[in-house]
ChimeraX commands (.cxc) that place a marker at each C-alpha (Angstrom):
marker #1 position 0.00,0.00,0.00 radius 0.5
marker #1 position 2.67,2.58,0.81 radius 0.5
marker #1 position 4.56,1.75,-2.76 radius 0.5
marker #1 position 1.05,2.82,-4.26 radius 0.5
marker #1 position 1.13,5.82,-2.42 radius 0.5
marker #1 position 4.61,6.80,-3.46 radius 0.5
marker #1 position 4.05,5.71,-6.75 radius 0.5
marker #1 position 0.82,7.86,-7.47 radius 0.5
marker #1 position 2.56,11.13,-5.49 radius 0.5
marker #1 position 5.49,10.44,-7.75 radius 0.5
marker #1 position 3.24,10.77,-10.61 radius 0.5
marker #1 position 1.14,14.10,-9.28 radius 0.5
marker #1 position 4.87,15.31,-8.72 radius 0.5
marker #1 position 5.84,14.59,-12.81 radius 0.5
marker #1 position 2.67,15.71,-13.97 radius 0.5
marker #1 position 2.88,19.08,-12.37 radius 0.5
marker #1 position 6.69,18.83,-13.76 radius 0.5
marker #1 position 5.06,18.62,-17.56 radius 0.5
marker #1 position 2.80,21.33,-16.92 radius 0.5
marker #1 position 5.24,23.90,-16.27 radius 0.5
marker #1 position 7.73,22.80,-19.34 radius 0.5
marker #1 position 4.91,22.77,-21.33 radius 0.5
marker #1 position 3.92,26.57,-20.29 radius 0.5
marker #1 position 7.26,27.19,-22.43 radius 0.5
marker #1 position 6.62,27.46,-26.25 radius 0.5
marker #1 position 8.85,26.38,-28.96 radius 0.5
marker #1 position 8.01,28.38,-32.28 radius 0.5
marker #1 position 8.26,27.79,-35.54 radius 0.5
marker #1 position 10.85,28.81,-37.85 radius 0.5
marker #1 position 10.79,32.22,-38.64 radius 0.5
marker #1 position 10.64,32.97,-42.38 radius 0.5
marker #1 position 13.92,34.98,-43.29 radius 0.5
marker #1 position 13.28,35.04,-47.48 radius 0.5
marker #1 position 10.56,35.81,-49.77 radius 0.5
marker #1 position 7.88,38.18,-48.24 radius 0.5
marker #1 position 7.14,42.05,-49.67 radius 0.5
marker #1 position 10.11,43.76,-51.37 radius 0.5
marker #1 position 11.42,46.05,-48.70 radius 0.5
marker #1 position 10.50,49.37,-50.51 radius 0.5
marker #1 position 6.49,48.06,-50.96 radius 0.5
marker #1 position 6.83,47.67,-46.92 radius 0.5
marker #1 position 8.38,50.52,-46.17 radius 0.5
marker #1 position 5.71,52.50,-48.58 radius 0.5
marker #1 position 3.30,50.23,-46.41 radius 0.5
marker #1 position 4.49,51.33,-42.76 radius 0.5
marker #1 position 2.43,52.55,-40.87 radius 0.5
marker #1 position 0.61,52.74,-37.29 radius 0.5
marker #1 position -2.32,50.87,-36.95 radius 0.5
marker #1 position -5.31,52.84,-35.24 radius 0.5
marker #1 position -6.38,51.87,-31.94 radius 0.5
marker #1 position -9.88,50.45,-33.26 radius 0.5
marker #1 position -8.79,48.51,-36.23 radius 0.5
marker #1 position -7.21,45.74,-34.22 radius 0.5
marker #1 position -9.98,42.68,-34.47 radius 0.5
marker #1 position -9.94,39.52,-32.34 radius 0.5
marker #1 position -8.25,37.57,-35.06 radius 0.5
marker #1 position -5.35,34.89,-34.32 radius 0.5
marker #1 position -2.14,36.12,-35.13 radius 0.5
marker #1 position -0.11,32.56,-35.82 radius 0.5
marker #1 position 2.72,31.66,-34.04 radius 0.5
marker #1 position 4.69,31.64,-37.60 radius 0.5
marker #1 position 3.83,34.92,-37.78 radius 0.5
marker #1 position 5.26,35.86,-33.94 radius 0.5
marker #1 position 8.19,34.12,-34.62 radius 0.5
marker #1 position 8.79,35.84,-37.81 radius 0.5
marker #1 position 8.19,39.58,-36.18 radius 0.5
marker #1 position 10.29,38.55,-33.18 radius 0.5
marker #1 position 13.19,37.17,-35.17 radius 0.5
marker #1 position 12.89,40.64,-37.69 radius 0.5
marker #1 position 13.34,42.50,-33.97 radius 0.5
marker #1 position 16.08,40.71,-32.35 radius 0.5
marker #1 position 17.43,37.96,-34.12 radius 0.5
marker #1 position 20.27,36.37,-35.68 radius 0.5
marker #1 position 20.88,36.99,-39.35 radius 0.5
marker #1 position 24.63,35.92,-39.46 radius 0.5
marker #1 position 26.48,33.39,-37.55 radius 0.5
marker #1 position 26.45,33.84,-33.91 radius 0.5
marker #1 position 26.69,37.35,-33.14 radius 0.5
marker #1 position 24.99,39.25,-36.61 radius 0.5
marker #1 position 21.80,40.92,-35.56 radius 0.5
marker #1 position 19.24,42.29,-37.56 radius 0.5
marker #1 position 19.31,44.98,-35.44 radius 0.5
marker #1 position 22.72,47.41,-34.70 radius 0.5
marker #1 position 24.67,45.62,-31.84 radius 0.5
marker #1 position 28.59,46.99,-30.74 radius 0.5
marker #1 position 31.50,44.61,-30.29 radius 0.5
marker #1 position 29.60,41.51,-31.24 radius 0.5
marker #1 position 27.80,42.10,-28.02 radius 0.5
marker #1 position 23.90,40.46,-27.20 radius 0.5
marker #1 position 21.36,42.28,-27.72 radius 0.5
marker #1 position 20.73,45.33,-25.22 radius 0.5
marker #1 position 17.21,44.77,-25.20 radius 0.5
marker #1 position 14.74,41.60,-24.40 radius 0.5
marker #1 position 11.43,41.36,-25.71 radius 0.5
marker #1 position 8.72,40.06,-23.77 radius 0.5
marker #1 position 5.05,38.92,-25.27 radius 0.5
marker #1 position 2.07,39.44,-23.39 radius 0.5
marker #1 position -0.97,37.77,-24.57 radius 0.5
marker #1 position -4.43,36.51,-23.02 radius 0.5
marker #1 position -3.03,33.24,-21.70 radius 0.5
marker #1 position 0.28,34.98,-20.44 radius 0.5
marker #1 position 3.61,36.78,-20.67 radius 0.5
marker #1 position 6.53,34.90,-22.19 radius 0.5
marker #1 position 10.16,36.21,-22.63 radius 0.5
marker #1 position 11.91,35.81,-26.19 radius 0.5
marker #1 position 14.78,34.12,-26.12 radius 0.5
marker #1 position 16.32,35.06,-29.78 radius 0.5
marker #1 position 19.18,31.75,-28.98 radius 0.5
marker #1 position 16.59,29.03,-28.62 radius 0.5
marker #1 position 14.42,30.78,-30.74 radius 0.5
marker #1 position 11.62,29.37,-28.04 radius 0.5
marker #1 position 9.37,31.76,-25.52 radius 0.5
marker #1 position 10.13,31.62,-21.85 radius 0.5
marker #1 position 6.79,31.35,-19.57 radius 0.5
marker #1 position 7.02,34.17,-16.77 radius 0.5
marker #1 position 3.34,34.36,-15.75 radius 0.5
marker #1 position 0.19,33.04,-16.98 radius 0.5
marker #1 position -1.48,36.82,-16.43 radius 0.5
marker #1 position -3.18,38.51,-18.80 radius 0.5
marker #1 position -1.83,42.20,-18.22 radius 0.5
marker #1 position -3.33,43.41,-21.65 radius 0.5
marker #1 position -5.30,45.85,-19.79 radius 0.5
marker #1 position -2.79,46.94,-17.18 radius 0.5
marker #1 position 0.21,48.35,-18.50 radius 0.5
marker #1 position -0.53,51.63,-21.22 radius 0.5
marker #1 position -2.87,54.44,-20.79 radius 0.5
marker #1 position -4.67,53.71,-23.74 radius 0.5
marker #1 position -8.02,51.70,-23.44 radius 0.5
marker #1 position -7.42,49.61,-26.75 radius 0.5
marker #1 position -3.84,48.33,-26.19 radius 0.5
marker #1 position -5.83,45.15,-25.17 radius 0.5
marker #1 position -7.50,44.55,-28.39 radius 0.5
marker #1 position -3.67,44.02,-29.59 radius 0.5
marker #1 position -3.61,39.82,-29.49 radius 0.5
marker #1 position -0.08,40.18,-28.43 radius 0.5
marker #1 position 1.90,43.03,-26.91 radius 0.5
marker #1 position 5.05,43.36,-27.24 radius 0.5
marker #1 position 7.40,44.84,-24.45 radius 0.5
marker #1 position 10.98,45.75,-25.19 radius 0.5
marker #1 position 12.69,46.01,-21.96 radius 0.5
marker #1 position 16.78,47.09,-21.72 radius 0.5
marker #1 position 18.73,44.28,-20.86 radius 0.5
marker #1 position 21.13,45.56,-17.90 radius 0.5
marker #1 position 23.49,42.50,-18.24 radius 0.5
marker #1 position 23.75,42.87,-21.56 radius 0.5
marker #1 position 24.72,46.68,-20.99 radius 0.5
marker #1 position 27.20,46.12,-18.44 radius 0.5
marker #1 position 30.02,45.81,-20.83 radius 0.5
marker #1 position 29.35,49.81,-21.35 radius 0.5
marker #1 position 30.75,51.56,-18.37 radius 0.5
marker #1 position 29.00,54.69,-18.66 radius 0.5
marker #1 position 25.47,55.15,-17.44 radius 0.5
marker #1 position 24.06,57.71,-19.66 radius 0.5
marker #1 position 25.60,55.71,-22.72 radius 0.5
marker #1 position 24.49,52.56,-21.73 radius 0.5
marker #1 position 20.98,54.06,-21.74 radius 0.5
marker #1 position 21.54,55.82,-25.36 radius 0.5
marker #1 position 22.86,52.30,-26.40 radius 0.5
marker #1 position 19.48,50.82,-25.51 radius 0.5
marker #1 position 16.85,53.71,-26.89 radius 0.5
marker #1 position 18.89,52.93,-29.92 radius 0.5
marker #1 position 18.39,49.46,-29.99 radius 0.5
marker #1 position 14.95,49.87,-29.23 radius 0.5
marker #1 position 14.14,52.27,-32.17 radius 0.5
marker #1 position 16.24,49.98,-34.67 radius 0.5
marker #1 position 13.79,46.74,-33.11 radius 0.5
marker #1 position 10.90,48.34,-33.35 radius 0.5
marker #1 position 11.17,49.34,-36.93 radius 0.5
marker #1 position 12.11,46.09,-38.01 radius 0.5
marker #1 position 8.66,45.10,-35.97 radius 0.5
marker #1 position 6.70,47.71,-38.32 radius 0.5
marker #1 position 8.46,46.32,-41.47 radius 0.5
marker #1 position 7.81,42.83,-40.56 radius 0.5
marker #1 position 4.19,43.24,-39.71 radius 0.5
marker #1 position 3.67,45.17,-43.10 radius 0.5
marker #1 position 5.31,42.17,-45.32 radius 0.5
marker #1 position 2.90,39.90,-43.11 radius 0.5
marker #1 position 0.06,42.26,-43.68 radius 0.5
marker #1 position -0.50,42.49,-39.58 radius 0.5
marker #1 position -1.57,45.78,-37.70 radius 0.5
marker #1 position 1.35,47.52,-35.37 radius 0.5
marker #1 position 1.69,50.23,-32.90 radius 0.5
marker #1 position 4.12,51.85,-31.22 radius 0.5
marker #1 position 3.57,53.08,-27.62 radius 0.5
marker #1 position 5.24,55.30,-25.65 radius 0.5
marker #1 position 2.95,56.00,-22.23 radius 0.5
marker #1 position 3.52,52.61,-20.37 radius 0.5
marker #1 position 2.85,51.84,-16.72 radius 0.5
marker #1 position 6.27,51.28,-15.99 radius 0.5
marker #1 position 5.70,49.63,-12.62 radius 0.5
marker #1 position 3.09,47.66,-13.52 radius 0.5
marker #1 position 5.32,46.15,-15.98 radius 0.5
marker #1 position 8.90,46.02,-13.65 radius 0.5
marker #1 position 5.80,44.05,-11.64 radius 0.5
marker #1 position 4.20,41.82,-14.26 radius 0.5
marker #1 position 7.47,41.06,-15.85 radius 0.5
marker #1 position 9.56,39.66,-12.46 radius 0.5
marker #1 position 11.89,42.41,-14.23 radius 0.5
marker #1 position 15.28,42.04,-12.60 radius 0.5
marker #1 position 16.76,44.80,-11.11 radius 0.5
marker #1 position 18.33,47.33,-13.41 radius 0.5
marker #1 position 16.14,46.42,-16.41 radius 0.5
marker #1 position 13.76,49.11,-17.83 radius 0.5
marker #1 position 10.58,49.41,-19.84 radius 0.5
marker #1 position 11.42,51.22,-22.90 radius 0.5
marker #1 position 8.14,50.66,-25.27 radius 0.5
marker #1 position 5.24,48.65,-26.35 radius 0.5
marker #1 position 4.43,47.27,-29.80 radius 0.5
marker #1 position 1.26,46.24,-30.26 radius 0.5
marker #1 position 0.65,43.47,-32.56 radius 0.5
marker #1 position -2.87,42.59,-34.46 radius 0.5
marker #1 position -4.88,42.20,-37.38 radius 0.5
marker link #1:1,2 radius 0.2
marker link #1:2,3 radius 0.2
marker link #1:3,4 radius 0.2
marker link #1:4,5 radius 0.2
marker link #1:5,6 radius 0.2
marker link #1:6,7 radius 0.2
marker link #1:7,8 radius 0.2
marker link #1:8,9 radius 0.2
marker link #1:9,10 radius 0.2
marker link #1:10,11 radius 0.2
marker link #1:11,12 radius 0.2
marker link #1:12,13 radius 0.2
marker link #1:13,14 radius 0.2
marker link #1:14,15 radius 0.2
marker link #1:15,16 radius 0.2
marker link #1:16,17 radius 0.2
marker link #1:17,18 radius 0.2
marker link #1:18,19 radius 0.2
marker link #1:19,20 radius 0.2
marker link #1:20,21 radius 0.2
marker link #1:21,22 radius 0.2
marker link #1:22,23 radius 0.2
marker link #1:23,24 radius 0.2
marker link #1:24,25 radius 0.2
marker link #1:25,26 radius 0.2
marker link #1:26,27 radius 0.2
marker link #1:27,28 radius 0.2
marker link #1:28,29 radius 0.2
marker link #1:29,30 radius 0.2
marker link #1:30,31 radius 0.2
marker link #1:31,32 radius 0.2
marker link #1:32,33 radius 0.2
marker link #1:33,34 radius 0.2
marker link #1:34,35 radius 0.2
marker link #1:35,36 radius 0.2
marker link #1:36,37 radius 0.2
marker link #1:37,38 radius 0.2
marker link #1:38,39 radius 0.2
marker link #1:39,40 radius 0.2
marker link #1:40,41 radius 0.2
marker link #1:41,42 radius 0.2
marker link #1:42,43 radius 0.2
marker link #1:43,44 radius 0.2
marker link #1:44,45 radius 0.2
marker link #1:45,46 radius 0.2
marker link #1:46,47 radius 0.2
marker link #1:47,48 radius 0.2
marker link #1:48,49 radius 0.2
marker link #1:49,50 radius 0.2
marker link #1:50,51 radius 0.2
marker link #1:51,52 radius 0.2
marker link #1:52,53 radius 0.2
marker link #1:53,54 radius 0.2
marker link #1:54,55 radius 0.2
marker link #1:55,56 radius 0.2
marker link #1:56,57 radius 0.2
marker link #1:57,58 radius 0.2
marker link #1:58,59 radius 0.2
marker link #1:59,60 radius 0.2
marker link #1:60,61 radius 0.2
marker link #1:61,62 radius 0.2
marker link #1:62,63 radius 0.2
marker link #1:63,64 radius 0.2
marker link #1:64,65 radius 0.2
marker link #1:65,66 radius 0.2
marker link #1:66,67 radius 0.2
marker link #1:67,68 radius 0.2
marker link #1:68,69 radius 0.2
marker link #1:69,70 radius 0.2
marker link #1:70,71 radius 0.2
marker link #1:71,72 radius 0.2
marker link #1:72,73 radius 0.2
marker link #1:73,74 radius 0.2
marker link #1:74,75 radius 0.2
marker link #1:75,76 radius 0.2
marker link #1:76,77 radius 0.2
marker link #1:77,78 radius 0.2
marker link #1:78,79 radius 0.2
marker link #1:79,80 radius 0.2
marker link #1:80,81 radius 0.2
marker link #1:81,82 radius 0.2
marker link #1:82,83 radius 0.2
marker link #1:83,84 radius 0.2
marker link #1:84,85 radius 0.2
marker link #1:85,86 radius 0.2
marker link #1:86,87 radius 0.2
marker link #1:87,88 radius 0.2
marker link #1:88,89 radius 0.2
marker link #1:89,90 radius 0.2
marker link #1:90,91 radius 0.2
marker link #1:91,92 radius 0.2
marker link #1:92,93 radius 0.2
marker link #1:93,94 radius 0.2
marker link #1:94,95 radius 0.2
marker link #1:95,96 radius 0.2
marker link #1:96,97 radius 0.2
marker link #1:97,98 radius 0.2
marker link #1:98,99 radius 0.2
marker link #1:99,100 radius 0.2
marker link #1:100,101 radius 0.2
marker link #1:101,102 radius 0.2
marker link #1:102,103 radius 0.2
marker link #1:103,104 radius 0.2
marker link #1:104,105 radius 0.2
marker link #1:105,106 radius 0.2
marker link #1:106,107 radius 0.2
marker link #1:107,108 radius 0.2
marker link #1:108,109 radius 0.2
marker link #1:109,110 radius 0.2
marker link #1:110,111 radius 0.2
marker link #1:111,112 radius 0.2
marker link #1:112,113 radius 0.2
marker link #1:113,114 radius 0.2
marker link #1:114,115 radius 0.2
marker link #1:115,116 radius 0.2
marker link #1:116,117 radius 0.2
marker link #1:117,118 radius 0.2
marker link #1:118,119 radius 0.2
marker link #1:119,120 radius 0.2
marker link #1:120,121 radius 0.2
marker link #1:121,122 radius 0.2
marker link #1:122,123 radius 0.2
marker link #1:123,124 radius 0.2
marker link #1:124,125 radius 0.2
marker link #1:125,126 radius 0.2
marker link #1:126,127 radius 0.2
marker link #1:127,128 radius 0.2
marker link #1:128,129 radius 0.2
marker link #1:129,130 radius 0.2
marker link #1:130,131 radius 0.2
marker link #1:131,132 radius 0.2
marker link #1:132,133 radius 0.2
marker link #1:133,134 radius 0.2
marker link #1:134,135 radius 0.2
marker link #1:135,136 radius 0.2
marker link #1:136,137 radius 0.2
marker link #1:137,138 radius 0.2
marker link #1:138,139 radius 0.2
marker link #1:139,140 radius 0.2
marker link #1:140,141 radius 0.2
marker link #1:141,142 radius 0.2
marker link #1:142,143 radius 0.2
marker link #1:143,144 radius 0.2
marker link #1:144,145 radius 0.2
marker link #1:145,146 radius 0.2
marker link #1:146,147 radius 0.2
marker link #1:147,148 radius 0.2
marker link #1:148,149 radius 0.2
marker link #1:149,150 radius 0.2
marker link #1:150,151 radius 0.2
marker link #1:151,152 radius 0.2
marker link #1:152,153 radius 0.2
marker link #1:153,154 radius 0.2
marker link #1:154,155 radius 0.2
marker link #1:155,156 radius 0.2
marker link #1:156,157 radius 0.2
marker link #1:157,158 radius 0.2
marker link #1:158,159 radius 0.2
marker link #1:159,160 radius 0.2
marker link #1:160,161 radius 0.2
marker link #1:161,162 radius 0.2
marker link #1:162,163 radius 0.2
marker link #1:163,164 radius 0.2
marker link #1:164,165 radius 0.2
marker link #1:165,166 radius 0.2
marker link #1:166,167 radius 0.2
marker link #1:167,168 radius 0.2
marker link #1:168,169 radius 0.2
marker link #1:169,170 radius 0.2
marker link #1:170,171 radius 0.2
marker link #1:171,172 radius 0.2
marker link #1:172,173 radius 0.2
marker link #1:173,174 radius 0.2
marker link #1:174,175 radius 0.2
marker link #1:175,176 radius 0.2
marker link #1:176,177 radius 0.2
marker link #1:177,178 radius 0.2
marker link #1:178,179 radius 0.2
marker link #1:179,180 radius 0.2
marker link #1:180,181 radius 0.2
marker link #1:181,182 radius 0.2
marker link #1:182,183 radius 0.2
marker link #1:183,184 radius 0.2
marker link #1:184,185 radius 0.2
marker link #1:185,186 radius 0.2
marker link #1:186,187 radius 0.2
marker link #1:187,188 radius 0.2
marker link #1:188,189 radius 0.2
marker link #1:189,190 radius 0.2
marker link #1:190,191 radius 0.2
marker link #1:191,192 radius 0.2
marker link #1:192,193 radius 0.2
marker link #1:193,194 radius 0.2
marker link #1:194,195 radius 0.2
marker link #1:195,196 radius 0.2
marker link #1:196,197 radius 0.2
marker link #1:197,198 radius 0.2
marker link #1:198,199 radius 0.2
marker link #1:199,200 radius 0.2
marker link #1:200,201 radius 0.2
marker link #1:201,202 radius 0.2
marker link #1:202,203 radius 0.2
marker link #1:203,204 radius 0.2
marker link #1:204,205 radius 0.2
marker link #1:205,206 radius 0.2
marker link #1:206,207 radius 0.2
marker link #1:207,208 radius 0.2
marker link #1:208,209 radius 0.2
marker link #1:209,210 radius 0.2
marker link #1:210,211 radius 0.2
marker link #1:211,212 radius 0.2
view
């Protein structure tokens, strides 16, 4: 009797254990040829309007696709598609918040990291339809990443920089994939630091918002 007991609290224990790898999300493949000639997108950026985001799926092709155009690696180990000094990672992380959750992007495993099943759609801009985006995403400066830049105020530059090249790359992506995107600007900073477990140094920088 007391080997069944182990035996089914050794199975509560591994099924609890699949749960929370499974919370993780491997994505597909991002597509990296074909898509709009880059002068039809760029003649097709734009900002999509608060209202125009419907409650359509955007696919996790698609996500993977927009995250790799933001942060990813286009050559070898250490070419980014966005500016990056001395061969260094990127200086910003991208997080995803969606209705089942926020996941963190990691550009090496090309995979999203669970860090809350939340839905903080509604929590974290001043606007009342970021939460009609189906995925938001937050670009967040990496302090470890900046570390290797000894001074402050350039270390912050270095990141607003980033952030600007990775989110149009986001607008350019979204236009060859005919998706809706918005930048914003007035974030609840704290409710994000919160929401995201951010650790300490790391800042909010913007919000894309990502729909069709």
């Amino acid at each position: 009797m007391r080997g069944a007991a182990f035996f089914s609290v050794f199975l509560l224990i591994m099924s609890l254990f699949s749960m929370t790898a499974a919370a993780d999300i491997a994505l597909p493949a991002p597509q990296t040829e074909g898509g709009m000639p880059l002068f039809e997108a760029l003649k097709k950026r734009s900002s999509a309007h608060g209202g125009d985001f419907s409650t359509a799926e955007v696919k996790l092709e698609e996500l993977s696709t927009v995250l790799w155009a933001a942060t990813g690696l286009n050559r070898g180990q250490n070419g980014w598609t966005v500016p990056m000094a001395k061969g260094l990672p990127p200086y910003c992380r991208v997080y995803v918040a969606g209705s089942d959750g926020i996941w963190r992007y990691d550009w090496a495993g090309n995979s999203l990291r669970e860090v809350s099943s939340e839905n903080i759609k509604a929590k974290i801009a001043a606007q009342s339809f970021v939460k009609r985006a189906y995925y938001i995403l937050v670009i967040v400066s990496d302090a470890e990443a900046l570390s290797a830049i000894n001074d402050e105020q350039a270390a912050a530059d270095f990141a607003q920089v980033a952030a600007g090249a990775m989110t149009q790359d986001i607008y350019l992506a979204a236009a060859s994939l005919r998706l809706g995107a918005r930048y914003i600007h007035s974030i609840d900073r704290e409710a994000i630091k919160s929401a995201l477990k951010l650790p300490e140094g790391d800042e909010p920088i913007c919000l894309m918002l990502l729909g069709k």
